[in-house]
Wavefront OBJ file of the C-alpha trace (Angstrom):
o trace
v 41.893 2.416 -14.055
v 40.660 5.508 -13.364
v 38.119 7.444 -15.251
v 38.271 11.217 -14.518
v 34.965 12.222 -16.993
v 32.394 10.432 -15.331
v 31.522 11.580 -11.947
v 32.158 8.022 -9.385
v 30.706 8.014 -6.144
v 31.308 5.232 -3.472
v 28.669 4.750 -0.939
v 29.549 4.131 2.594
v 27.058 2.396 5.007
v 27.285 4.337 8.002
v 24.186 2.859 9.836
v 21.738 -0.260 9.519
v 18.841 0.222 11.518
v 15.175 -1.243 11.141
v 12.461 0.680 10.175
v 10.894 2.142 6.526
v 10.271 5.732 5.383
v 7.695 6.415 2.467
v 9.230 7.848 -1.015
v 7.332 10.388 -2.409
v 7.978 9.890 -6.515
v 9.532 12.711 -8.392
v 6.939 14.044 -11.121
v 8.570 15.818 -14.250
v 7.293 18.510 -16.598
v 5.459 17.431 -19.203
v 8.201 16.620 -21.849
v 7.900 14.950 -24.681
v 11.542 13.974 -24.638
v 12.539 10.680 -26.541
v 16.347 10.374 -25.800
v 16.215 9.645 -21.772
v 19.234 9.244 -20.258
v 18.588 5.580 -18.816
v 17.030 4.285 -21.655
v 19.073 3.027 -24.934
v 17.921 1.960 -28.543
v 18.453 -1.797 -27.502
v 15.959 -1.429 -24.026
v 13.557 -4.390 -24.218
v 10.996 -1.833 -24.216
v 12.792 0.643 -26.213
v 9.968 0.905 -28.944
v 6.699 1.399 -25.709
v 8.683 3.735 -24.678
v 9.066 5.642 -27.087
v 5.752 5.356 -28.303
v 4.090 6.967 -24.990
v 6.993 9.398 -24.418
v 6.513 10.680 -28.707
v 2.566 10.633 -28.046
v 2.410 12.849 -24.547
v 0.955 9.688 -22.695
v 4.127 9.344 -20.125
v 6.611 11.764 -19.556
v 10.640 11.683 -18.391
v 11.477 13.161 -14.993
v 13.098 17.072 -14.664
v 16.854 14.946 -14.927
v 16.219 13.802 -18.375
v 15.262 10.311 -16.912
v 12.778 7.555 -17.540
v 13.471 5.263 -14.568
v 12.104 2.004 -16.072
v 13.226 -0.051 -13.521
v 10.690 1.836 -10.906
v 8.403 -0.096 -9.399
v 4.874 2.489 -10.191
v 2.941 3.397 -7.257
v -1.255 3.518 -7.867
v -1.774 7.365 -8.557
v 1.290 7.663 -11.169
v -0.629 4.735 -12.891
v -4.045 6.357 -12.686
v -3.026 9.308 -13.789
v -0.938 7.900 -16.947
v -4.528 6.217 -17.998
v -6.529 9.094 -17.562
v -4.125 11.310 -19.643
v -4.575 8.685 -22.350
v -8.390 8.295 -22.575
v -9.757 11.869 -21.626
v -9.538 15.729 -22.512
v -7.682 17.923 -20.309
v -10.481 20.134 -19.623
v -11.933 16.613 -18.767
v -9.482 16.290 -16.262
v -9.655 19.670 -14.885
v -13.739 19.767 -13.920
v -13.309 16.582 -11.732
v -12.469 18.429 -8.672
v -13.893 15.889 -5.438
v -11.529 13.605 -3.845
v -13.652 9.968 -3.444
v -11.276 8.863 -1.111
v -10.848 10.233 2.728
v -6.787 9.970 2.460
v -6.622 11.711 -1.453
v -7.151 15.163 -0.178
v -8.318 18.474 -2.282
v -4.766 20.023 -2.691
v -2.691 16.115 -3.803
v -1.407 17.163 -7.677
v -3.651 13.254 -8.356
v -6.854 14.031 -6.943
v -8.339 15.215 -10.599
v -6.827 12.161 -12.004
v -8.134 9.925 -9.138
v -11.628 11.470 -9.327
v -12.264 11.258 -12.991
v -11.075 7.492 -12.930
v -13.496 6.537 -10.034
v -16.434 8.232 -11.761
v -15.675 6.460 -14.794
v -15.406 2.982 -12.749
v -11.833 2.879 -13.829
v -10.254 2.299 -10.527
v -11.863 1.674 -6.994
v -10.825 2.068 -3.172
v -9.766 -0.836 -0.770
v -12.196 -2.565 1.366
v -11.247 0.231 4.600
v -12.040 3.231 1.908
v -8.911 4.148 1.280
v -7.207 4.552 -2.090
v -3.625 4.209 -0.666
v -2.124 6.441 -3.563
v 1.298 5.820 -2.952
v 1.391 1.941 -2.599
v 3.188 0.299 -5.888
v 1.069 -1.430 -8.086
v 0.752 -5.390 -8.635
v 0.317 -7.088 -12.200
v -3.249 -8.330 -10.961
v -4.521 -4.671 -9.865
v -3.053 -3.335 -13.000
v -4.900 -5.433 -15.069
v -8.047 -4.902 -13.744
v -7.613 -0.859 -14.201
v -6.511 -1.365 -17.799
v -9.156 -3.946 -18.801
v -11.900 -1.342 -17.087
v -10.449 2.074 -18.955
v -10.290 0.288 -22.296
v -13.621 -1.542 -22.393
v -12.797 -4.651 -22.204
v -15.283 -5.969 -19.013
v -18.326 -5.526 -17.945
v -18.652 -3.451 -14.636
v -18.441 -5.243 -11.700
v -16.363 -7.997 -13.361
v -14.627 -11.084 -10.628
v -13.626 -13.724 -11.386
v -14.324 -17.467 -9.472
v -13.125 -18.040 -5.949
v -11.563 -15.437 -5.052
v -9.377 -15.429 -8.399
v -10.865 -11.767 -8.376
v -7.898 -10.610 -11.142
v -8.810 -13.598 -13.643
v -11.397 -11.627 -16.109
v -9.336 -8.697 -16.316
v -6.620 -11.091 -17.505
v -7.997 -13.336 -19.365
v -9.477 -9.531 -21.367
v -6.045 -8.570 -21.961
v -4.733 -12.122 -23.147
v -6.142 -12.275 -26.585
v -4.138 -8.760 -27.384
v -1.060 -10.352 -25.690
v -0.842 -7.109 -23.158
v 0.787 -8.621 -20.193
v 4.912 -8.861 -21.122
v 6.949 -12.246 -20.600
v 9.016 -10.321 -17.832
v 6.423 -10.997 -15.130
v 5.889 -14.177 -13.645
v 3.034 -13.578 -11.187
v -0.326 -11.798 -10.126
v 0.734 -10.388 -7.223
v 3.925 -9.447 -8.717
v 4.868 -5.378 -8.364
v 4.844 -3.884 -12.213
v 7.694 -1.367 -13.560
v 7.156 1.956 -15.326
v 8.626 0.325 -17.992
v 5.926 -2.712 -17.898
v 3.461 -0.551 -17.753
v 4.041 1.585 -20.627
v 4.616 -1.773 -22.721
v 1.384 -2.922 -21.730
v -0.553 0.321 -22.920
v 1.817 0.620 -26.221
v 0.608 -3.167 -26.876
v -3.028 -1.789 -26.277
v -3.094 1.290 -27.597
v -1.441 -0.034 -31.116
v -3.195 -3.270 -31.150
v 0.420 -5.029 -30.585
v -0.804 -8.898 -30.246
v 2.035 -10.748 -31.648
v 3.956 -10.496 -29.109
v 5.175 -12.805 -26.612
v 3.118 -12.715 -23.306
v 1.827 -14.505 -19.999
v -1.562 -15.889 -19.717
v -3.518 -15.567 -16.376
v -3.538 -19.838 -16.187
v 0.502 -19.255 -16.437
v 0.673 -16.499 -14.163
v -1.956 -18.349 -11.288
v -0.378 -21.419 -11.797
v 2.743 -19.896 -11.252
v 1.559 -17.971 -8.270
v -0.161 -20.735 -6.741
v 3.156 -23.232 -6.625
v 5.485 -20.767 -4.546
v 5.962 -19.750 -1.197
v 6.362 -15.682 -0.618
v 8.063 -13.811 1.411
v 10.715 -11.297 1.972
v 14.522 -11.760 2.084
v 16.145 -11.221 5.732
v 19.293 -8.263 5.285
v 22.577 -9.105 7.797
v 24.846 -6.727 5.912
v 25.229 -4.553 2.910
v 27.628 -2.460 0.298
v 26.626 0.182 -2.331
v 27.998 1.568 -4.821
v 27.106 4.638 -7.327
v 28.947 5.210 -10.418
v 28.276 7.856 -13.352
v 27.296 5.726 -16.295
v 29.004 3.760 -17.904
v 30.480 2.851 -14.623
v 28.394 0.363 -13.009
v 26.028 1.245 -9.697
v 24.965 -1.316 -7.587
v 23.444 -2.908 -3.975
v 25.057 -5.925 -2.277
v 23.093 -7.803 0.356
v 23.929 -11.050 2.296
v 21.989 -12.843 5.168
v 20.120 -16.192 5.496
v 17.007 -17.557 4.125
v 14.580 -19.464 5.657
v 15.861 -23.056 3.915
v 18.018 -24.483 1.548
v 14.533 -24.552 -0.498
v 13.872 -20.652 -1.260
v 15.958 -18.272 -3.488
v 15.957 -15.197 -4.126
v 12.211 -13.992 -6.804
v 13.779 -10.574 -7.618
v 13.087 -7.370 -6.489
v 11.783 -3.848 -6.704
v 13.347 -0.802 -6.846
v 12.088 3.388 -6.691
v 14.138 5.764 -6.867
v 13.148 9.107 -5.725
v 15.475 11.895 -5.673
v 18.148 10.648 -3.122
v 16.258 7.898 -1.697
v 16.451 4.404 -3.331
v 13.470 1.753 -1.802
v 14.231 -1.625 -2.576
v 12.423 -4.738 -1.392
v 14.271 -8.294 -2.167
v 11.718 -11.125 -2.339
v 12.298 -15.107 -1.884
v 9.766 -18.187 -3.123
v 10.374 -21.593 -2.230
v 8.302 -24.200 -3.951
v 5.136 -24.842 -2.319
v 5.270 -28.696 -2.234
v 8.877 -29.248 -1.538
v 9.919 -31.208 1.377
v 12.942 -29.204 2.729
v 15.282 -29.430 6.311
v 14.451 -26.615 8.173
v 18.143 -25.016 8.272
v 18.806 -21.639 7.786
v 20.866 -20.835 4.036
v 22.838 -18.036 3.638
v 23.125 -15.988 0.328
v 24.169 -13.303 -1.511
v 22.379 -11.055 -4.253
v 23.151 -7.664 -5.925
v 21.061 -5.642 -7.099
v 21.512 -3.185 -9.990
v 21.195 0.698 -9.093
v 19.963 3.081 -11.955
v 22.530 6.088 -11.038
v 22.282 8.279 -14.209
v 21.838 12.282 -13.722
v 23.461 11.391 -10.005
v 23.688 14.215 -8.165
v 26.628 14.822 -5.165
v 25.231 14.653 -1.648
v 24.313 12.015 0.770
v 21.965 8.740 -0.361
v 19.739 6.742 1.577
v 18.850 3.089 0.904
v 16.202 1.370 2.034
v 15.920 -2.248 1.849
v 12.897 -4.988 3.364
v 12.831 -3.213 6.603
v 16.225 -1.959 7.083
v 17.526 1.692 6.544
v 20.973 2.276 5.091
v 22.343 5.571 5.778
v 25.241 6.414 2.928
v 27.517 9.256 2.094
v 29.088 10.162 -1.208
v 32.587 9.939 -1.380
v 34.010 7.641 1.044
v 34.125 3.353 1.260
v 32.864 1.101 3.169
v 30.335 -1.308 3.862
v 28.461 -3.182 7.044
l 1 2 3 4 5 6 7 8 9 10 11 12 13 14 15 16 17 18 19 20 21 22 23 24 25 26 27 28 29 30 31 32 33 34 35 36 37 38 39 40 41 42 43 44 45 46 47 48 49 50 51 52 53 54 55 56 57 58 59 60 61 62 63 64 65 66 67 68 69 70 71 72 73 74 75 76 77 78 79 80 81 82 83 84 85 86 87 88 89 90 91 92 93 94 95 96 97 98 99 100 101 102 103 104 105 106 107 108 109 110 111 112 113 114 115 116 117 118 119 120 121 122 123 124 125 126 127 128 129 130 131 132 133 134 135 136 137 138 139 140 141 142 143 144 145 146 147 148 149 150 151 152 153 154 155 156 157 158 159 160 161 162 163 164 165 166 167 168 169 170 171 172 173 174 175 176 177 178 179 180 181 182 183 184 185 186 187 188 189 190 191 192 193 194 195 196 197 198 199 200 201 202 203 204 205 206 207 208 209 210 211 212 213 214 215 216 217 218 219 220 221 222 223 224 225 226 227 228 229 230 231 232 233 234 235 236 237 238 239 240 241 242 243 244 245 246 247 248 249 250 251 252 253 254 255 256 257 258 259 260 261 262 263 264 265 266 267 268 269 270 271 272 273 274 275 276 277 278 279 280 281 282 283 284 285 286 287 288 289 290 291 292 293 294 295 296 297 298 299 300 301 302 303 304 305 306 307 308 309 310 311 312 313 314 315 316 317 318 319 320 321 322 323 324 325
């Protein structure tokens, strides 16, 4: 059947090479828009939301989208948690970069210094804050539990568990949401803004994930990331649905596919597809193929070429034509 209101687009691989390319994130205009395109009234986080978009603490991007399925990279997070605890002019008189790769001129660097002062977030072992790198449950927690009081400065937990006392801060006000299964997991906008509606609003009868779940969780898999042999897209105007196939082999008839992350940044959509195997399973060592897809968040789609990039494969894609690799 063919639908000649919505705008359909069919991507064609044209290429499947190896290699990554960094997304730089699309920042929109301070709106205080409610009714995002990509977001409807029965969005598991339809009420966080709309709490931070109504209140000025996270805004939509310049298409009229929220993109809650983004993973959230560490200076989008730092600057959503500054914005929430601190005056603009606040904001504005914290000028020095701490870090040697935030320079004077990034639109963060404000946001970044004003959280280090305050001991809200810190740099990685080399120095570096690594602004653009997407942001894990366990690193999250520790920068909410620090802006909002809730441990003591220079908090760690036992053994290297370094992310238990910022969890176990956030448990008793059930912050952390049932969608994440691990520390090390990556955290979506729309995670995020859950966890600081559940804060912000005192929100603690909700159901959540404890750090003993989350560790013990963590501690029974195997990680890693899921080898790509070939791959199909396609982008459809909503309500049509948009979409990522992939195909190749795992490691053993033991791991499956964990899930995945996704940013999308103006034509460029970064996803990474991870696999677990349980840790203690005794497994053949024969190679398993599979097959996932992935969903692709296409509202506001504009015409022109896309590029996907998935693990560490690059898939070149044009509007308008089929095919796939």
């Amino acid at each position: 059947m063919r639908h000649i209101v919505f705008m359909v687009a069919v991507i064609v691989i044209t290429s499947f090479t190896s290699g990554l390319v960094e997304a730089q994130t699309l920042i929109g205009p301070p709106e205080t828009i409610i009714g995002f395109l990509d977001v409807s009234s029965d969005h598991e986080n339809y009420d966080a939301i709309t709490y931070v978009s109504s209140n000025g603490i996270v805004s939509g991007y310049s298409d009229s989208t929220f993109r809650p399925e983004n993973a959230i990279q560490r200076d989008q997070f730092t600057k959503i948690l500054i914005e929430t605890h601190f005056s603009d002019e606040e904001i504005a008189s914290c000028t020095t970069s701490p870090f040697p790769d935030v320079s004077s001129d990034d639109v963060f660097v404000n946001y970044i210094c004003l959280a280090e002062q305050e001991s809200i977030v810190s740099g990685y072992s080399n120095g570096l804050y690594n602004s653009k790198n997407t942001i894990t449950l366990g690193e999250a927690s520790k920068i909410l539990a620090n802006s909002y009081g809730l441990t003591a400065d220079g908090s760690i937990g036992p053994d290297g568990d370094v992310f238990k006392p910022f969890l176990e801060a956030l448990s008793p006000k059930s912050v952390v949401p049932v969608s994440l299964s691990y520390i090390s997991e990556k955290v979506t906008r729309a995670e995020i803004v859950e966890m600081i509606y559940r804060l912000e609003e005192s929100v603690a009868n909700l159901p959540t994930k404890t750090h003993a779940s989350l560790k013990s969780y963590e501690d029974s898999k195997l990680f890693g990331l899921a080898g790509i042999e070939s791959a199909s897209a396609m982008l459809i105007s909503p309500p049509g649905e948009s979409y990522l196939s992939v195909s190749g082999m795992l490691p053993s008839p033991c791991y499956a596919v964990e899930g995945y992350d996704v940013v999308r940044d103006g034509f460029v959509y970064t996803v990474t597809l991870h696999i677990s195997a349980d840790i203690d399973t005794v497994c053949i060592q024969v190679l398993q193929p599979y097959e996932y897809t992935i969903p692709l968040n296409a509202y506001a789609l504009q015409e022109g070429a896309y590029q996907i990039l998935i693990n560490e494969s690059e898939l070149f894609v044009e509007v308008g034509t089929l095919g796939e690799v």
